[in-house]
N, C-alpha and C positions, 0 to 999 in steps of 0.2 A: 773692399779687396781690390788690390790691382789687377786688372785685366790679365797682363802675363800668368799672373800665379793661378788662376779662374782655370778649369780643368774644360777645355774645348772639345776634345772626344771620348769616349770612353774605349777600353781598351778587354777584350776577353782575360781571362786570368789565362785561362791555356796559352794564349801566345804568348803574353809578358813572362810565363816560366818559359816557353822554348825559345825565347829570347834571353833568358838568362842562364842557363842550363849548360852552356860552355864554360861561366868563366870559374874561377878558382878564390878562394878568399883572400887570396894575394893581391888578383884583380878587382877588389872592389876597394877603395880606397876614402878614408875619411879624412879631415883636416878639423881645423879646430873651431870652423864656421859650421862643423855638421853639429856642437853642441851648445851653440852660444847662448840658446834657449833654454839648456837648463837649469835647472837649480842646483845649490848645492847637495842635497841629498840627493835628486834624479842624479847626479854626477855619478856617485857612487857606488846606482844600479845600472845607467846605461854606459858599458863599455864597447869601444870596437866589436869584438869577437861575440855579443848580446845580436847586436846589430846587422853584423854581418850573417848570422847564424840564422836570422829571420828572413833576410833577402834571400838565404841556399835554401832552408829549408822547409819553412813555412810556406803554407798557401795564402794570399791575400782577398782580403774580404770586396776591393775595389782595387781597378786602378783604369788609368787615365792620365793621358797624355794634356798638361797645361800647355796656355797659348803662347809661351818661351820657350818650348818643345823640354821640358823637363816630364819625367813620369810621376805624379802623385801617386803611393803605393800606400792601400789601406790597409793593417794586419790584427786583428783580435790581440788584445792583451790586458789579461785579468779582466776588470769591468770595465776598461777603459777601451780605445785605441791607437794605434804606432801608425802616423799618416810620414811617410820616408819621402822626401823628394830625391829623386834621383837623375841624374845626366848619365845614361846610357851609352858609352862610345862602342867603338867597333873593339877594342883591344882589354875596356875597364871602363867600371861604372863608380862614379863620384857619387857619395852621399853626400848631396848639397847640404841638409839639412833635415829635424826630425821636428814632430811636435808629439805629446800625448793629448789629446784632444778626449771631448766626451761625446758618447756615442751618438747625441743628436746634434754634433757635427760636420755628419760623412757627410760629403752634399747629395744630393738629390740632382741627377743629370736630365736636362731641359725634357729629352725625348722619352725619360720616363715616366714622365709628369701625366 
């Protein structure tokens, strides 16, 4: 894995929500790099408004700030999990991009070893 992508801090779930707890589903924004990953059928189940709807209103199981200063955000889903990169601005949050990953996955952060 590359360095940048490698999760450097880890981050409380409480802040990351009152850090995101201002913005509005307007302001969180995707493009077509947030799905390049999936498949044809994941096409089908993850839409913007899926996606966005887990950033407002789910709780995330991790997250952590990577060494590109993006947030890896990890959220339960069915038996699997939603790891969301995110770029956080001050006005709107980019979803870089998504992956469903399996659950021995999530990484293990240095200091909790």
């Amino acid at each position: 894995m590359i360095r940048g992508h490698r999760i450097e801090k880890k981050v409380e779930t409480s802040t990351f929500l009152d850090s995101i707890k201002e913005f509005t589903e307007e302001q969180i924004c995707t493009t077509k790099h947030t799905f390049f990953r999936l498949n044809e059928e994941e096409r089908k189940v993850f839409k913007d408004k899926l996606i966005k709807e887990y950033i407002l209103a789910q709780t995330p199981i991790l997250v952590g700030i990577q060494y590109n200063g993006n947030h890896a955000v990890f959220y339960k889903y069915s038996k699997e999990t939603l790891k969301l990169i995110l770029d956080i601005q001050s006005t709107r949050v980019n979803i870089v991009t998504f992956y469903i990953i399996d659950n021995k996955q999530i990484p293990i952060l240095q200091n909790e070893k």
